[in-house]
Each structure stands twice: as C-alpha cells, then as structure tokens.
N, C-alpha and C positions, 0 to 999 in steps of 0.2 A: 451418777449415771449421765452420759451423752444423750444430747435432745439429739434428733433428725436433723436438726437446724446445723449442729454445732457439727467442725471437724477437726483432725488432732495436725497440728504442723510438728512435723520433724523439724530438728535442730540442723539447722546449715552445717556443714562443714568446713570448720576454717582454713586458713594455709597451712601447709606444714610447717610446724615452728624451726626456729635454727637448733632448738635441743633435736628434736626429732630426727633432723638432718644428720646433727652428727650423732646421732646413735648410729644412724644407717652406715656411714662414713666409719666410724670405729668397728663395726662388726666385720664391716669390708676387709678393715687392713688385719686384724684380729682373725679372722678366718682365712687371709692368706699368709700369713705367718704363721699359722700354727700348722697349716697344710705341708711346711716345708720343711718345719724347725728340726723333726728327728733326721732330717737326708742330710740338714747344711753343714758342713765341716768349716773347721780352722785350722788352716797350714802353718806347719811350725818346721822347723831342722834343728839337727842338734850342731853345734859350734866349740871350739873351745874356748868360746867368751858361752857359752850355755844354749838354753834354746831362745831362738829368736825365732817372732813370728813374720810370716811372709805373705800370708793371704788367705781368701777363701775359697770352697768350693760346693759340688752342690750331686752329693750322687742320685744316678740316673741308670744305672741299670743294677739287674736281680748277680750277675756275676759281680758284683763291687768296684764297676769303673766310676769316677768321679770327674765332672768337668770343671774346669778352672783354666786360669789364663796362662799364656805361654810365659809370661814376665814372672809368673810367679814361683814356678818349675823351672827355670831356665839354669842352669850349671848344676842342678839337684838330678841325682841317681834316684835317692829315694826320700820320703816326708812325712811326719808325723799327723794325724789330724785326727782333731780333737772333735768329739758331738756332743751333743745337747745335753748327752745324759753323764757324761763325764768322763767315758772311755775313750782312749788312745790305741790306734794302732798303727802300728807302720806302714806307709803305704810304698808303692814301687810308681818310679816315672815312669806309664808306658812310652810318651812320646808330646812333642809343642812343635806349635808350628806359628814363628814368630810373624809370618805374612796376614794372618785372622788372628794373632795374639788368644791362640786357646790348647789350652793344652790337657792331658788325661793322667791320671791317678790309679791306680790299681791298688784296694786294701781286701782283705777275707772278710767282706759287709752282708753274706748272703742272707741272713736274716734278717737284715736291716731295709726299714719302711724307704724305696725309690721317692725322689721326685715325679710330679707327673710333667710331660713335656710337651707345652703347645704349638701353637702354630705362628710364628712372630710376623707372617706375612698378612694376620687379621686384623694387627693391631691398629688401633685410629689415634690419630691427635686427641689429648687430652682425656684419654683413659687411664683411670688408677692404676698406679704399678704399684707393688711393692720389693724394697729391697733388703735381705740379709745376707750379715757376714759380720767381718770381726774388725772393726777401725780400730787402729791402736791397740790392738789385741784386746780390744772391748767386745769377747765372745760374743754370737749372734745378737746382734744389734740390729734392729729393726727400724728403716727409716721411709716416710712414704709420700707421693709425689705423683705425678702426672706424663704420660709422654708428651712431651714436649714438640719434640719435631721426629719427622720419621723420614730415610731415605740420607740420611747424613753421610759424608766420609770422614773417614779418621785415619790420619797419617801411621803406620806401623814402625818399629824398631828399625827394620831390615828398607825401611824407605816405599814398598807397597802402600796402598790404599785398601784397606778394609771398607768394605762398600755396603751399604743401605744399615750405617749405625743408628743404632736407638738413640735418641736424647728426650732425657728426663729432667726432673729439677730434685728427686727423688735423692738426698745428700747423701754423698761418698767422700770416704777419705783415705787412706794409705792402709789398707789393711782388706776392705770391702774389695778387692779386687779377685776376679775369681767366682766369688759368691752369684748365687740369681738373683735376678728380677723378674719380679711374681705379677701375676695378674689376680683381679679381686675376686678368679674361681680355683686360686691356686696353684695358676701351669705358668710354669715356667718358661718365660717369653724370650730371654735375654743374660747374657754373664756379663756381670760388670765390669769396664776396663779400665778407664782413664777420668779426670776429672778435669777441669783447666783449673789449673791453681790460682790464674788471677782474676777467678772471677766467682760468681755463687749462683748456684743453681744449675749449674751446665755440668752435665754426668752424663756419660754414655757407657753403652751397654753394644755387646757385639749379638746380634742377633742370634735366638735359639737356632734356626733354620741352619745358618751357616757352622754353628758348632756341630750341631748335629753329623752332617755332612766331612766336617775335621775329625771330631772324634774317631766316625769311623771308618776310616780313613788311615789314623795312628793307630789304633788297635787294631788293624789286621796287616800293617803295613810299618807301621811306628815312624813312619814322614809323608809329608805330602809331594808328592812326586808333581814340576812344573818342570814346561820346556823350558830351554835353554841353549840364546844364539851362539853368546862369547862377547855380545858389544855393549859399549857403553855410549847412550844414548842421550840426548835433550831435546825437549821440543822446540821446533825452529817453522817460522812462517816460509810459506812458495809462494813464488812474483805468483805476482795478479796474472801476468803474460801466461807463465807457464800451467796455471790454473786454465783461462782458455782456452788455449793451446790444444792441452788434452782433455777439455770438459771432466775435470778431477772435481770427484764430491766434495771435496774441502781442502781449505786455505794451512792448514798444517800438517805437520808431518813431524819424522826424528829425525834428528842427523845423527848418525855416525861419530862419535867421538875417538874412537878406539875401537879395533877389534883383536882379539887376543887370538896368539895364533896357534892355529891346528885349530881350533874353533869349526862350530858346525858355520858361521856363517865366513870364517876366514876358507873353509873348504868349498864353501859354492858360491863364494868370488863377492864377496861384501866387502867395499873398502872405506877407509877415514873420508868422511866427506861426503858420503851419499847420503839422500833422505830416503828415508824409508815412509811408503804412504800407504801401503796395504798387506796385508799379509791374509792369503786363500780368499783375496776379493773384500776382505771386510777393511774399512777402512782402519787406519793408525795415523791417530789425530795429536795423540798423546805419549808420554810415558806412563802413563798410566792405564793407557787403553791397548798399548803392547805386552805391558803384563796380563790384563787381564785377559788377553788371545790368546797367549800362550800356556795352555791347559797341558795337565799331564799326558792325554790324549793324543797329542800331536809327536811324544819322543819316539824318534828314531823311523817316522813318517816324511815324506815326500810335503814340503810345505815350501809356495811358489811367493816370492817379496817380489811388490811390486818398489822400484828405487826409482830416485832422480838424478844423475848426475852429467852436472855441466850441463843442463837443458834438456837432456833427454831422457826420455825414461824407457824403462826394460826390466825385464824380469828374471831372477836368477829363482833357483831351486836348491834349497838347503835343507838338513835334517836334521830337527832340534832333540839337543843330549837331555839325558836326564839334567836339573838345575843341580851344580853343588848344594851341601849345606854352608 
C-alpha cells in the first residue's frame, strides 16, 4: 500500500514509432481502395487480333454511366469492362470530349456499389491520393502517392489546355488511364490521364469537378458544344507604342492567321493579319485564353472583338457557330 508521502507517476508517452505510422499510412490507402474496388472497371474491345485492353474507369452513377478518359473511348461505339468480381458487360459509348480528355460509358450496373464523388477544388498540396486501374492489363492495381502540385495545365489531343490538372507522384502507366484518383476518405478526386514518359513520378489526373461538369454534359447532350470563329490564330506581341496609345491592359494578343470563309468571323469582317485583343471586354492574351472565352454560351449570340489593324483599333460584331467536331 501507498504511504501519503508516496505518488504513482504515469509512463510518458513516447513518439509515434515509424511502425505505428505506417500502420496509419496502410490503413489509409487500404480503406480507400477497397472504397472503390467494386465501381472500378477495365476497358477492353474486341479485335480481330482478340481483346485488347485500352484502359480504365470508374462508375459514378445508380443509372450505369462510367467516367474515363476521352483517349480511351475514342474511335470505340461500344467496350467491354471488366470488375472486381469478374463479370463482364458490354458497355455503349455515350460520348468524349477530347478538349478535358474525359469521356462516358453506359453499362446495365444498376445494382452495382457507385463511387462516391468529391470535391477536387479542396484538395491541398501533399495529401494522400490513391490510385486504381489496370496497367498492362494488371486488373485494379493500386498505387499510392501524394498531390503533388495543384492548378497544373496539360496540353490535350485537339491542342486545348485542360486547366487546373492534378499532379501526383502516385505511378501510372499505359493502362491506368480512365481509372480514379482516391482520396484517404474514399472520394473520388480526380480521373487519371497522362504520364510524362521521360521522367518518374509526374502523373496527372483531370480534375473530378471538371469531369463531373463533361460527363454531364455528354449524357444529355453526347458533345460539348463550344463557340466557334472560323480562324486560326497565334499569339503575337503589340508595340509598346500601340499599348499606350490606347492604354490596352496587355502587351498580347492573336493574330489572325487564316480565316475560313463563310465563317462567323469571315461574316463580321475579321481579316488575315488583325490581332485580336478582347473579345465582350475580357482580354485575349493568348490562344489559349481565346478558347477558354469562347463557352458554348456564346453560339449564335451577338459577341463584340475588340482588333488591331495597321495601328488602329476597332471593333466588329460577330456570332460564334457551334465548334465542329
């Protein structure tokens, strides 16, 4: 028995060990992989060299639509994909839209466990993601990493910039593309696109927000409808002169390379050789900040270019078509 005198010390509490860590670490990636495993698919077609696989994806709604990338659906009507548990069914292209490289999948999955789908605008530097899919037709393969950078661009097929890409160090390879990128509560942040081949650890992911947004989008629509002038365009610097002149917010603009004709902007008098520096007042700095103006919103609407040519500037009124595919 304890005199009065005497009292009992508690045992300190030491660091957390590095086992302890990665237990927490493994439970992590462990509980957001199993969160996803029954939704994730592996895209295959049939050939007459047999089935070849093409990628992955990641279903997201209770009707059976599936998100994946536009690369991976691209010349395919329809695709086989395979889950977790071993069954196959045929799915239907609903529609890809190679400017966000994301594309949709339609299979008969109504009983089948969705992904859950977050919010990719929350995510911070240097939070666990995890990623599944099929590299090398190495069915859901689980591989896991960190974001890396956030706010990225990544060049697209059709020449667009895909804008605010995820980069992870989270390894991908030729096959994972399509599939998600998970967070360590399971939601789905991100569809993975591209990797740079000469180098390791750089893997980006097209934001969940922006799919989100495509998806639906192709499913009631099956394209994404953008304007469209008729010109072809490059970014080119305005004299310093011409800059003061008209107290112009910036030192760039597009030229004119080409305008096709009958065109909405060969109709409201755009020609070879003008720059184009605003378009509804917002500046046009870039080629790539001309596509990004030019929203579905705007076809077949009254939209005012502000131009420079031969020193002066002026404004015509044209009305942009729907964009070809």
């Amino acid at each position: 028995m304890l005199s009065n005198a005497e009292t009992v010390v508690e045992p300190e509490e030491g660091p957390v060990t590095d086992a302890e860590l990665l237990d927490a670490y493994s439970r992590a990636v462990v509980t957001a992989a199993g969160s996803v495993r029954d939704s994730v698919v592996s895209l295959s077609r049939n050939s007459r060299r047999g089935r070849s696989g093409i990628g992955s994806g990641v279903l997201f709604s209770a009707d059976g639509h599936i998100l994946t990338n536009s690369h991976v659906v691209e010349g395919s009507q329809e695709v086989i994909a395979s889950f977790a548990d071993g069954s196959q069914m045929v799915g239907a292209v609903v529609g890809h839209d190679p400017a966000t490289d994301v594309g949709v999948v339609s299979v008969d999955a109504s009983s089948r466990p969705i992904a859950a789908l977050g919010d990719s605008a929350k995510l911070q530097v240097g939070q666990l993601v995890v990623a599944v899919g099929s590299p090398h037709a190495l069915e859901h393969t689980v591989t896991a990493g960190v974001v890396s950078a956030l706010g990225r661009s990544l060049r697209a097929k059709g020449g667009r910039l895909i804008e605010n890409v995820i980069q992870t160090d989270a390894a991908l390879n030729p096959g994972n593309s399509g599939g998600p990128l998970v967070t360590s509560r399971g939601e789905v942040v991100g569809i993975n696109t591209a990797v740079m081949p000469w180098a390791q650890g750089l893997s980006f992911a097209v934001p969940v927000n922006t799919a989100q947004w495509v998806s639906s989008t192709l499913i009631e629509h099956g394209r994404v409808r953008r304007g469209y002038l008729g010109i072809s365009v490059h970014t080119a610097n305005v004299p310093p002169d011409i800059v003061s002149q008209y107290g112009l917010p910036t030192e760039t603009g597009v030229r004119v390379a080409g305008v096709e004709p009958g065109s909405a902007a060969a109709t409201g008098g755009v020609v070879e050789g003008d720059i184009l520096i605003a378009l509804n007042r917002d500046p046009v700095t870039t080629t790539d900040s001309l596509h990004r103006l030019l929203t579905g919103d705007l076809i077949g609407k009254r939209v005012h270019l502000a131009l420079l040519r031969e020193g002066e500037l002026f404004s015509v009124v044209v009305e942009p078509r729907d964009s070809p595919d």
